[in-house]
Backbone bond lengths (Angstrom), bond angles and torsions (degrees), N, CA, C in turn:
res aa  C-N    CA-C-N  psi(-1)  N-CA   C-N-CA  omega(-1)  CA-C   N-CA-C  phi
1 X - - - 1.454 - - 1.522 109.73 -
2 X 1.255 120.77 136.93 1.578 117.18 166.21 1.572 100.72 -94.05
3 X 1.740 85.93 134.29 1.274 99.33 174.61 1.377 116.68 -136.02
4 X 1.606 120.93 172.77 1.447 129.97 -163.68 1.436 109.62 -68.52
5 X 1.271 118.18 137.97 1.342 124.26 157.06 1.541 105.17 -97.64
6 X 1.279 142.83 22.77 0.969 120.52 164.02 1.251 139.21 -77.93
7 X 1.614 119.30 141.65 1.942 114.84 -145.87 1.052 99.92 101.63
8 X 1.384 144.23 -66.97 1.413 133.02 -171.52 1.857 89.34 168.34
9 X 1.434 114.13 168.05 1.393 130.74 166.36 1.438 118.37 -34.59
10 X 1.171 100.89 -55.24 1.877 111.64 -162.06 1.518 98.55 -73.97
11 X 1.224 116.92 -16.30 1.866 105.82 175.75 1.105 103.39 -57.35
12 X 1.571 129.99 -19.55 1.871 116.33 -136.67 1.787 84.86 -74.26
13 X 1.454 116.54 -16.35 1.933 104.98 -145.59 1.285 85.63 -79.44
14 X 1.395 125.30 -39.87 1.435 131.82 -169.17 1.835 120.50 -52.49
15 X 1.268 102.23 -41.70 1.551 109.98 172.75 1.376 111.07 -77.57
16 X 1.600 118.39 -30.90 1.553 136.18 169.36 1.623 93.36 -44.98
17 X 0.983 121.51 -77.21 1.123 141.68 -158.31 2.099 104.87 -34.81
18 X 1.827 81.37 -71.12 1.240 96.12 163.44 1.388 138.59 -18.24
19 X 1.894 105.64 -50.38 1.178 110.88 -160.54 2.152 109.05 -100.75
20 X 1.440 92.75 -2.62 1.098 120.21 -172.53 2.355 105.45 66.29
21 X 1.187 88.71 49.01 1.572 95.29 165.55 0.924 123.44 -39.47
22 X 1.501 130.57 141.23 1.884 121.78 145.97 1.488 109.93 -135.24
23 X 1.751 100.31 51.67 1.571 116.82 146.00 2.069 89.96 147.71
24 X 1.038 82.80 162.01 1.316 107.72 -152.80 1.957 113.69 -136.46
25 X 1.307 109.99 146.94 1.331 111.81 172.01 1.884 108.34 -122.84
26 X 1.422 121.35 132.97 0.930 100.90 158.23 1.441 115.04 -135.25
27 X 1.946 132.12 -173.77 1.211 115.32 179.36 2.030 92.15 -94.59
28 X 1.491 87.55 170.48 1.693 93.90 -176.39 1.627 100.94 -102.55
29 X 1.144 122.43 29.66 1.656 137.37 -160.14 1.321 112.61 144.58
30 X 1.823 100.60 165.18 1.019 108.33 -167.48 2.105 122.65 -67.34
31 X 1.265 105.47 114.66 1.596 90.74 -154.57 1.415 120.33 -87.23
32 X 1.448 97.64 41.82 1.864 104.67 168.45 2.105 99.66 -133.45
33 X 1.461 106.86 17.73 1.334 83.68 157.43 1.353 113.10 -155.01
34 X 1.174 143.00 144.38 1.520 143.45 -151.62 1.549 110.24 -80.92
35 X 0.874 110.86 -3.22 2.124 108.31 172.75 1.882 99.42 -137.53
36 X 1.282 93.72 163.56 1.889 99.64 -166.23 1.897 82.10 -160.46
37 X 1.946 104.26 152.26 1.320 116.40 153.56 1.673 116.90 -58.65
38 X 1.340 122.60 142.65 1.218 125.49 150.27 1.252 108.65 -35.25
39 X 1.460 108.23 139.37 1.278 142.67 155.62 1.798 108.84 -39.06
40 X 1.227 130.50 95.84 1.414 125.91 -178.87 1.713 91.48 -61.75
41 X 1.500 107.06 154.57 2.050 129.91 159.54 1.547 101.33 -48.57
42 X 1.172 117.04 -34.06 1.760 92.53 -172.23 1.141 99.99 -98.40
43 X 1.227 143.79 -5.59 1.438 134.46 -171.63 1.568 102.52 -87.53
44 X 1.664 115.49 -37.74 1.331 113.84 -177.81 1.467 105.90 -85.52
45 X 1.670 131.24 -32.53 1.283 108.17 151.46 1.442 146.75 -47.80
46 X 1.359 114.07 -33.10 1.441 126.55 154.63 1.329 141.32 -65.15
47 X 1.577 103.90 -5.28 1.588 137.02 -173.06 1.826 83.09 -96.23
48 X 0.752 109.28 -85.27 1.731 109.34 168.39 1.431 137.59 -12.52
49 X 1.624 85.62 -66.62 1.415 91.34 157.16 1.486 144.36 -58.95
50 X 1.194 83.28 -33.32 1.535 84.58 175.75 1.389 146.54 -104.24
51 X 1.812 101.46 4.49 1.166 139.35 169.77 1.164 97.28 -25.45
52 X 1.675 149.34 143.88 1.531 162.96 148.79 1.391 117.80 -130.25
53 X 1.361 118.23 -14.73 1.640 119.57 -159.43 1.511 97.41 -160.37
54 X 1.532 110.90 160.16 1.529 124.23 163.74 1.319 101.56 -50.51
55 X 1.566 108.11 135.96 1.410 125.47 171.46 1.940 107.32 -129.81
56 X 1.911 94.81 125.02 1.566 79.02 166.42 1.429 101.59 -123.34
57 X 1.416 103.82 -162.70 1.548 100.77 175.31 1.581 118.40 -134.68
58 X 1.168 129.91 150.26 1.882 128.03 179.88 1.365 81.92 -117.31
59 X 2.212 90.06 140.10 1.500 93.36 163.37 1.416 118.62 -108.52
60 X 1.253 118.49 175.71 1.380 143.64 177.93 1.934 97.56 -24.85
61 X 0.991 88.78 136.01 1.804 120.51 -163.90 1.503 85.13 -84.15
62 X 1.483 139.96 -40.45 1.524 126.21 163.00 1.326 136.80 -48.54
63 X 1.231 96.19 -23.32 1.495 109.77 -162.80 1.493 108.88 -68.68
64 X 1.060 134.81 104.17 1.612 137.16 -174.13 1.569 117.50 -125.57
65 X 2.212 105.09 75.83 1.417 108.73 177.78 1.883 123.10 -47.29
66 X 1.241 99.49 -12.36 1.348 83.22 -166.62 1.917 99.32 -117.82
67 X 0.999 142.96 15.43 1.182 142.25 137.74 1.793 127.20 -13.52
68 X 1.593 90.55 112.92 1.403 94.04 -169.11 2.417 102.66 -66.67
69 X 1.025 121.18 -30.59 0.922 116.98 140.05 1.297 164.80 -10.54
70 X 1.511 120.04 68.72 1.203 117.26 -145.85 1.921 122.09 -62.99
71 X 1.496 102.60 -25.97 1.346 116.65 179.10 2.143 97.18 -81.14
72 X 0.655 100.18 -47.77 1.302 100.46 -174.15 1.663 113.38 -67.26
73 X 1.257 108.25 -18.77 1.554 121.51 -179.55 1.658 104.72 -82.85
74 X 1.448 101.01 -40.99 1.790 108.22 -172.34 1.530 103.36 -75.42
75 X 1.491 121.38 -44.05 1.400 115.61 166.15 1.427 122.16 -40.85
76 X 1.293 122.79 -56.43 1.363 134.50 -176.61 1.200 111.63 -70.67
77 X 1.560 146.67 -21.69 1.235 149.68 123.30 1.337 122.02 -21.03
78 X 1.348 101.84 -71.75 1.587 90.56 177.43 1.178 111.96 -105.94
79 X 1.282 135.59 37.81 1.703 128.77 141.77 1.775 89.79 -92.09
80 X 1.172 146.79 -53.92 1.544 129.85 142.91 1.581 118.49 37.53
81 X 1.652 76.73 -85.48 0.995 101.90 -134.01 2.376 104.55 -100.91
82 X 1.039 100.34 -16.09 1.781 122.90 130.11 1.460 107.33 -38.90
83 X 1.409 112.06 -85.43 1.551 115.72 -153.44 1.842 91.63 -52.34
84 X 1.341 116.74 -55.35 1.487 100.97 -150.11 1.942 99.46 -66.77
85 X 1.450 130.81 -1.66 1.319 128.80 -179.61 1.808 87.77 -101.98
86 X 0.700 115.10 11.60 1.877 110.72 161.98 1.367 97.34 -101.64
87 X 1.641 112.40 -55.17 1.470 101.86 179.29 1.384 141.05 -31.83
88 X 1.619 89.69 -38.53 1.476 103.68 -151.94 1.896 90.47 -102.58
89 X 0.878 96.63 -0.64 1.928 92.91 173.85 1.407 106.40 -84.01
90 X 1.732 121.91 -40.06 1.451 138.27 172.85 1.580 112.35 -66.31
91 X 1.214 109.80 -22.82 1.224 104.77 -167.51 1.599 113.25 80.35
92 X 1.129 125.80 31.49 1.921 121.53 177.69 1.157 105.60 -96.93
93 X 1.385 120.21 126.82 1.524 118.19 -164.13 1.490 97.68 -98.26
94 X 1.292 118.70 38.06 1.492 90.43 -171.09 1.947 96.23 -177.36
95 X 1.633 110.97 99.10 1.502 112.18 172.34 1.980 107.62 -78.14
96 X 0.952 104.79 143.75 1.661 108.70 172.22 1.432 88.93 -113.28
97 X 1.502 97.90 134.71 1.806 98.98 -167.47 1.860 93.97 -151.00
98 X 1.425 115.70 122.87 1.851 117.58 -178.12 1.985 85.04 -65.66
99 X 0.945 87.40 152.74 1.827 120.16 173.71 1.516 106.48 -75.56
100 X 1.008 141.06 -17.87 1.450 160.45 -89.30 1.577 130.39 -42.63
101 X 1.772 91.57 -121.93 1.993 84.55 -171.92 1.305 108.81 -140.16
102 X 1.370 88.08 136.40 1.605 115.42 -171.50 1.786 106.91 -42.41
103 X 1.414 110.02 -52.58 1.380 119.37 -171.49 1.935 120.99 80.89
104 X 1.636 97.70 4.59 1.477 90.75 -176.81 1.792 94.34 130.50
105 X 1.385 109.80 -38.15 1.603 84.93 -171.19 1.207 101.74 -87.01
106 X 1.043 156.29 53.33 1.889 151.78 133.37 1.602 97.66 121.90
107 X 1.338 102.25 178.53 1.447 108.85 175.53 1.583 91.62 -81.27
108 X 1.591 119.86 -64.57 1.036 130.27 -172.41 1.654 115.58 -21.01
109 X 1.270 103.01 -62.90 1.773 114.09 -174.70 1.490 107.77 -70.18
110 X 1.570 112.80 -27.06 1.490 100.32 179.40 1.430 102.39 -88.70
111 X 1.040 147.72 -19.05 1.367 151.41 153.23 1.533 123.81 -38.92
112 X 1.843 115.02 -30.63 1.088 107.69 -170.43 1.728 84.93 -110.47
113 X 1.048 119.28 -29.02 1.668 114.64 171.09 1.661 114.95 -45.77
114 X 1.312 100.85 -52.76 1.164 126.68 -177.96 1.771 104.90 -43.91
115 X 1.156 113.10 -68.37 1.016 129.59 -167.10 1.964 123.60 -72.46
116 X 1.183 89.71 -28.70 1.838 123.53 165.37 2.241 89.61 -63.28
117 X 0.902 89.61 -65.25 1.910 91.60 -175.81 1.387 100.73 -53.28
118 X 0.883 137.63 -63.16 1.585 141.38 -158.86 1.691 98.27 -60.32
119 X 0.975 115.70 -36.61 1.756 136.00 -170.69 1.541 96.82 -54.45
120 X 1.823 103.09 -74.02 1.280 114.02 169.57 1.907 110.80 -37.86
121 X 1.278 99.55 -83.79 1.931 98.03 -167.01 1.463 94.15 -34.85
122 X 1.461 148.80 -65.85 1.188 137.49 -136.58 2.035 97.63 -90.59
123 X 0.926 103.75 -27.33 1.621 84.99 -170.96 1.815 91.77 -89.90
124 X 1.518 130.75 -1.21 1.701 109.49 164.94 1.368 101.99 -100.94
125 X 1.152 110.36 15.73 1.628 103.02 168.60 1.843 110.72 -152.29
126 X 1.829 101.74 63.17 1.409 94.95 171.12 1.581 112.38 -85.98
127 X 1.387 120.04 7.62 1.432 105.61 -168.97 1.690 105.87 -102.51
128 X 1.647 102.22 19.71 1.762 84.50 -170.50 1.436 83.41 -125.65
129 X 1.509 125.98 145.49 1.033 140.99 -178.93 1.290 148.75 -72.08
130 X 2.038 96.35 28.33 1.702 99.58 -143.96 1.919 80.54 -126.63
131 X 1.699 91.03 155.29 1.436 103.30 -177.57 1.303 105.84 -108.69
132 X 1.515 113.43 153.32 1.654 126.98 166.43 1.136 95.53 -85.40
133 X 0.863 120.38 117.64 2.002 127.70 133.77 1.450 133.73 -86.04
134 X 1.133 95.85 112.49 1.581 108.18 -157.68 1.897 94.96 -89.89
135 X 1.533 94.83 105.21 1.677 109.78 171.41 1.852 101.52 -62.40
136 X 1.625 85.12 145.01 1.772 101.14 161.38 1.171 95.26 -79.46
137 X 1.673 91.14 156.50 1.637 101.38 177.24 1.454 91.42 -128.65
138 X 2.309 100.71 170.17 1.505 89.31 176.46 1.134 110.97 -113.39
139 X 1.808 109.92 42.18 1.344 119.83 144.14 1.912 111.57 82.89
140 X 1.875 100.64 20.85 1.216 97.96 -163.59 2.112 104.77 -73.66
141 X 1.189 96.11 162.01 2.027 75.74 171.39 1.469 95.07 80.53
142 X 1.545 93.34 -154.61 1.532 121.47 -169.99 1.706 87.03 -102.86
143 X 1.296 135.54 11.38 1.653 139.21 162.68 1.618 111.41 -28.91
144 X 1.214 116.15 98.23 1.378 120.55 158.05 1.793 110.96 -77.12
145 X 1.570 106.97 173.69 1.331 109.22 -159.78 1.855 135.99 67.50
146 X 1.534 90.47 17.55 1.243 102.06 173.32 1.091 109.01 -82.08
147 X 1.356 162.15 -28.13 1.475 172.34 -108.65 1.150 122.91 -176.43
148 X 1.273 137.40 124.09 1.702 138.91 -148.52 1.742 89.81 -78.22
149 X 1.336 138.06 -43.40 0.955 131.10 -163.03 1.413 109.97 -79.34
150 X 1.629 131.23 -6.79 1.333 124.67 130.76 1.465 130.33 -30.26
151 X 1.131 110.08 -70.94 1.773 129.26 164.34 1.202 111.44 -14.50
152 X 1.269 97.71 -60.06 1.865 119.94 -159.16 1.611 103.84 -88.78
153 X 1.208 105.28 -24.21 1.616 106.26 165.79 1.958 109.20 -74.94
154 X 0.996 116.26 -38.21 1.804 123.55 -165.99 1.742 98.48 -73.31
155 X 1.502 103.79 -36.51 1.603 116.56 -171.70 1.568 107.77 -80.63
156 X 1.689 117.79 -18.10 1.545 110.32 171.71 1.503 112.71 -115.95
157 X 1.374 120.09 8.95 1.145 135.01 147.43 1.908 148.93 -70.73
158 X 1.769 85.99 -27.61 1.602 103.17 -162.61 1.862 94.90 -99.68
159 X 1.081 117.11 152.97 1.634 124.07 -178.97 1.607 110.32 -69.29
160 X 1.368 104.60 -42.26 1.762 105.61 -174.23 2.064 104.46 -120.82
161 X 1.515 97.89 60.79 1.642 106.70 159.86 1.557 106.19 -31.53
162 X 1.537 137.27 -64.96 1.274 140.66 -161.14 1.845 104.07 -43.73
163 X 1.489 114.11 -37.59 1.541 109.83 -169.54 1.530 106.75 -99.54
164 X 1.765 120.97 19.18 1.223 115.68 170.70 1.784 100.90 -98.37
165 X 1.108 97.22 166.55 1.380 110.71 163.47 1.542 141.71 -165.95
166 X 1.282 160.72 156.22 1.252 148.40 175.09 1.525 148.32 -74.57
167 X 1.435 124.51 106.21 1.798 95.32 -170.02 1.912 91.62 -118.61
168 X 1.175 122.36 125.04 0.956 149.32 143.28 1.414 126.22 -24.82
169 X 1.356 144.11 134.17 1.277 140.30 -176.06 1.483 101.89 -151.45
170 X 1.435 116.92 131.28 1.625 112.18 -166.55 1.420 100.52 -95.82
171 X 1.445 136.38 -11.18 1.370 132.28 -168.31 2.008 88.39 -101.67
172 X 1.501 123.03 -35.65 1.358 90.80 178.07 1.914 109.05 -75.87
173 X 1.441 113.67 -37.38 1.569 106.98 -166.79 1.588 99.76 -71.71
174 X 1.217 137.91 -1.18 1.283 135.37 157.71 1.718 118.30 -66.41
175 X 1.626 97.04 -49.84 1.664 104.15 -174.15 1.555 107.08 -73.34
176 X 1.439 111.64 -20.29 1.686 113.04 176.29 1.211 124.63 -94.59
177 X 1.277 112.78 18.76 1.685 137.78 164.50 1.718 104.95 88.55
178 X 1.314 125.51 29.24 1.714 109.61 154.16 1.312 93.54 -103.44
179 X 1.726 101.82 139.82 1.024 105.86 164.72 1.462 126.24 -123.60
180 X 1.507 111.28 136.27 1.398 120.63 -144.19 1.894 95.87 -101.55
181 X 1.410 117.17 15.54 1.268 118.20 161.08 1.283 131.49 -59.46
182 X 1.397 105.13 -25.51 1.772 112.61 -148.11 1.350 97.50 -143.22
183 X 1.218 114.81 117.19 1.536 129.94 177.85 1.701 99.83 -43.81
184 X 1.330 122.90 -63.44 1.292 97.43 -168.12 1.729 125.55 -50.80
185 X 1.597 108.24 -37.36 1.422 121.38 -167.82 1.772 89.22 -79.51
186 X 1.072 125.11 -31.86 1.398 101.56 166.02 1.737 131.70 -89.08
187 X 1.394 111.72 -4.74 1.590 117.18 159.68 1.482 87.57 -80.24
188 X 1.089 165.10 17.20 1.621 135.08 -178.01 1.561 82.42 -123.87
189 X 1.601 136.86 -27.34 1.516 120.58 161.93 1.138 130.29 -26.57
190 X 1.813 78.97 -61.92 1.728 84.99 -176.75 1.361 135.40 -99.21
191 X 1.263 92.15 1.29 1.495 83.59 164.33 1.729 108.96 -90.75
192 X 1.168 110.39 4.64 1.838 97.83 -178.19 2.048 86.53 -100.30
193 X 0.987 125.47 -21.31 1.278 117.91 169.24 1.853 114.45 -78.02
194 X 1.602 113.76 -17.31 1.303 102.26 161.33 1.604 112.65 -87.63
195 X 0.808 103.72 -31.54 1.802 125.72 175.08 1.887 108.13 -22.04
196 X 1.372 91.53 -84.26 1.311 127.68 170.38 1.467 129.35 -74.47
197 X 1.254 141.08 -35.99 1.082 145.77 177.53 1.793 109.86 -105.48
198 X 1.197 89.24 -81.07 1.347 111.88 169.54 1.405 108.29 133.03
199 X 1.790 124.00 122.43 1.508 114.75 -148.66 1.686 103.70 -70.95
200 X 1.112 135.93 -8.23 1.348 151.65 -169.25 2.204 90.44 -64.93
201 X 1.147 132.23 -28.70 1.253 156.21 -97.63 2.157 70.64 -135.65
202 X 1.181 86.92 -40.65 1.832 81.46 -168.22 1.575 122.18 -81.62
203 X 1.108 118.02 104.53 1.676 122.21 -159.61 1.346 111.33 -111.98
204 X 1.983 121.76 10.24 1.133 124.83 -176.24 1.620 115.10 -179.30
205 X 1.358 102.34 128.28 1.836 102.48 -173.07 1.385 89.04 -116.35
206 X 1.512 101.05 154.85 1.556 124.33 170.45 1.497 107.29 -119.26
207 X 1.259 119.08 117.54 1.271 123.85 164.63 1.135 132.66 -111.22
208 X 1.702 112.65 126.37 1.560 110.83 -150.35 1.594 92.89 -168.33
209 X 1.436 106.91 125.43 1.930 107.05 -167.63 1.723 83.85 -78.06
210 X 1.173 98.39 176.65 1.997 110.01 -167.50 1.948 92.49 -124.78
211 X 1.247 95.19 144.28 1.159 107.00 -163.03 1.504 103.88 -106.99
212 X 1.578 119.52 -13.75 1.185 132.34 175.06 1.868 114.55 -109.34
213 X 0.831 78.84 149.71 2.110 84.36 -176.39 1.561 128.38 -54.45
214 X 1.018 133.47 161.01 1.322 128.85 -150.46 1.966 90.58 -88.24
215 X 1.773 112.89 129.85 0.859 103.54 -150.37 1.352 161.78 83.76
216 X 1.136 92.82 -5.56 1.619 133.87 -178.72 1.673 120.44 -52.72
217 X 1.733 92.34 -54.27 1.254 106.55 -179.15 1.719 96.33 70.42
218 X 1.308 135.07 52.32 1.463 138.11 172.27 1.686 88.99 -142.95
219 X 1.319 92.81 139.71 1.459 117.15 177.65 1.348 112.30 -130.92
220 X 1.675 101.95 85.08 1.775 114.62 151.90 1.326 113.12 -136.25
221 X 1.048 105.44 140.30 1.585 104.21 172.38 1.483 118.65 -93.11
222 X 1.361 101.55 173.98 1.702 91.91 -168.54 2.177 86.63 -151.30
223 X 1.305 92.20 160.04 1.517 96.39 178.81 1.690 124.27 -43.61
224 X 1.133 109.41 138.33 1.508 85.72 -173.14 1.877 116.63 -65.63
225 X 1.316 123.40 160.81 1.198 147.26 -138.13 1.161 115.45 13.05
226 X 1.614 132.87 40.24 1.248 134.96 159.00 1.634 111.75 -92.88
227 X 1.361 149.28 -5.71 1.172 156.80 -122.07 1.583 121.53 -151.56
228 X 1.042 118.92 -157.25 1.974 83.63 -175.24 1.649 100.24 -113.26
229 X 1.497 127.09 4.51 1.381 122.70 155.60 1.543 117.37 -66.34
230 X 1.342 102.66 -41.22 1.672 104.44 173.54 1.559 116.28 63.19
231 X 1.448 116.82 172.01 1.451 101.86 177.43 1.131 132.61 -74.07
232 X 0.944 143.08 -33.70 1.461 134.87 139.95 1.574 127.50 -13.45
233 X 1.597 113.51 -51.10 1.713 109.87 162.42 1.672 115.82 -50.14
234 X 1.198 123.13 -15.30 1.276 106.66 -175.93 1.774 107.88 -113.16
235 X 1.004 112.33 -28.91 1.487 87.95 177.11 1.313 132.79 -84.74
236 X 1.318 136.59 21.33 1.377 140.98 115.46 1.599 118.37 -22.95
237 X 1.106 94.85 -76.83 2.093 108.34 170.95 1.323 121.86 -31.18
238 X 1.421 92.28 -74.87 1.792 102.59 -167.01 1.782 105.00 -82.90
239 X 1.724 125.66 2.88 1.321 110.84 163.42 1.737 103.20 -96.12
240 X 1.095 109.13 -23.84 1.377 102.62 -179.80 1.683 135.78 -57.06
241 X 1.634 104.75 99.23 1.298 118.30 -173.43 1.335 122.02 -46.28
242 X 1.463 146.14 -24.34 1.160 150.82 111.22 1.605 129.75 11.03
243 X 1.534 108.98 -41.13 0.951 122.87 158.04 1.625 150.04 -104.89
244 X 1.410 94.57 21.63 1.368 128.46 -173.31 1.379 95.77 -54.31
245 X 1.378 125.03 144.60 1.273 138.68 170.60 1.680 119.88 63.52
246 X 1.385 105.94 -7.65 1.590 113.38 179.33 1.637 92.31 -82.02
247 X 1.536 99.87 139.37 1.732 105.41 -179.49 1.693 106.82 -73.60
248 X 1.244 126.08 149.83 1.461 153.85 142.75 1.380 132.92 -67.22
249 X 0.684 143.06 66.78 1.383 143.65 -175.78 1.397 128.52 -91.93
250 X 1.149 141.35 94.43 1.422 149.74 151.83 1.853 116.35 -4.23
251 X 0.841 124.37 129.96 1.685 119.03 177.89 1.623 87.90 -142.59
252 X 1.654 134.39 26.70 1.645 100.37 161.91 1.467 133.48 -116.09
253 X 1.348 109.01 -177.18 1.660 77.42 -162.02 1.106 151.94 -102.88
254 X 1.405 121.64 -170.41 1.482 124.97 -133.22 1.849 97.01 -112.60
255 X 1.709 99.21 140.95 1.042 97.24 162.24 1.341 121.14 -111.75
256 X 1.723 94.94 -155.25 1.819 103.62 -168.39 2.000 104.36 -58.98
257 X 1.339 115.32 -14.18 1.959 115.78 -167.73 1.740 84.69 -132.51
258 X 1.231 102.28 -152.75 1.407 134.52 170.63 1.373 135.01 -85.53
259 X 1.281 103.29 -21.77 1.765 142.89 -179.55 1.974 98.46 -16.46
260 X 1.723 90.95 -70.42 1.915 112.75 -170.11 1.618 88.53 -71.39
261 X 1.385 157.92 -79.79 0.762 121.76 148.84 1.234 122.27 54.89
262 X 1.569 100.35 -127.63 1.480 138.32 -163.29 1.611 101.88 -58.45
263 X 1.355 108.98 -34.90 1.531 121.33 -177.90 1.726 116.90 -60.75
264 X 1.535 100.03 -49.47 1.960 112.82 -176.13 1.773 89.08 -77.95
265 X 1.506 107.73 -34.72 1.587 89.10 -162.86 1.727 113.30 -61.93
266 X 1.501 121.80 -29.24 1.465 153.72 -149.60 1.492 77.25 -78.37
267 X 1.395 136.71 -67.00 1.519 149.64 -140.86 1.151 107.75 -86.87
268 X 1.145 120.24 -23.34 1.561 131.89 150.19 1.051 141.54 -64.05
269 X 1.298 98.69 -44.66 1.601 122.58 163.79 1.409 128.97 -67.52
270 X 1.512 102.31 -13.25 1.360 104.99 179.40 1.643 110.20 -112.22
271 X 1.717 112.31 0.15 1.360 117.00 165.92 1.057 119.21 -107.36
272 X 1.342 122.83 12.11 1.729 119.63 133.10 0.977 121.41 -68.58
273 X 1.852 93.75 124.17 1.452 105.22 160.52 1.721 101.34 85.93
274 X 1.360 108.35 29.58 1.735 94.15 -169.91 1.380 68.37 -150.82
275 X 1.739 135.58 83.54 1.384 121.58 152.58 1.631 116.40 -79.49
């Protein structure tokens, strides 16, 4: 489940707790503005402490590596490149970061922009131990990372491939036309994600029903099996042994308590193990 850091970091274990988690996403700052205070000593001691489960992290919703934009490209670099030295103070081995958007100059040019940024964050920060995972997108906009052979383009492009990695989202690879209904269209996923990447490559799923049609190219999520993946889109995923030990995380949405929550988490819980 992603949950709030609001109050400071170390709250997130407390709502974890709450929801009875077994792994968690949170942001490493506030993720609608590109600079944040340092992390105070007790907040990251209490982040520590209270660790129980896999923790990853999503960054800042500004951050746009592939921006034809040169000021807007250097921002997103080094807000980057911040989050992963927050990371690495928490110990989160693992940023989930969109690939982003072209804005008009091609996939092509935002692909190699794209990939030019990632270069930067990882070669001013080879000494900290944390990976980007570059989420699929469902390609809404000028959205790169809609298409696995994006991936596989950023991964034979970037200098240090070893610190990239993949997190998965079933409401965007639904809205970008795989569809995760049907065993066959979902054995032909993955094998074009072992194909090309290599599925070992995947260190994080997002689960979130799609509120727009298969193919759509619209990115909202909607509660799980309320949406047009329904329950059936997910238990392919979460029975698949392949993905044993890779975290799950919830992204839909949230209300005024815990209520939705407890509700997607329940619906999940009961499509394990029930293919």
């Amino acid at each position: 489940m992603h949950v709030s850091i609001a109050g400071g970091v170390d709250g997130a274990w407390t709502i974890a707790r709450r929801l009875r988690c077994t792994a968690i996403q949170i942001f490493l700052k506030n993720n609608r503005q590109w600079s944040a205070r340092p992390y105070r000593q007790e907040e990251i001691a209490g982040f520590h402490s209270g660790r129980y489960c896999p923790v990853i992290a999503h960054a800042c919703y500004l951050i746009n590596l592939a921006a034809p934009q040169a000021v807007v490209r250097e921002r997103s670099v080094c807000a980057l490149i911040d989050e992963v030295q927050r990371a690495a103070l928490l110990d989160v081995p693992v940023i989930v970061v969109h690939p982003g958007a072209h804005l008009g100059a091609g996939e092509r040019e935002g692909l190699r922009t794209c990939a030019g940024s990632l270069d930067e964050v990882l070669g001013a920060t080879r000494d900290r131990p944390v990976r980007l995972a570059l989420e699929m997108t469902a390609g809404q906009g000028s959205a790169l990372g809609y298409r696995v052979e994006h991936l596989e383009e950023l991964y034979q492009r970037v200098r240090w491939p070893r610190r990239l990695a993949v997190c998965l989202d079933t409401c965007h690879l639904f809205a970008a036309g795989y569809d995760l209904r049907e065993t066959r269209r979902y054995d032909e996923l993955v094998a074009e994600l072992e194909r090309r990447v290599g599925i070992e490559q995947v260190v994080a799923w997002h689960l979130n029903d799609s509120r727009g049609a298969l193919g759509s190219r619209v990115d909202r999520h909607a509660h799980i099996g309320s949406g047009e993946l329904g329950r059936a889109g997910f238990r392919l995923v979460v029975n698949d042994a392949r993905w044993a030990g890779v975290p799950m995380v919830l992204e839909t949405p949230k209300g005024p308590d815990l209520r939705a929550d407890r509700r997607n988490l329940s619906v999940i819980r009961r499509l394990w193990k029930r293919v």
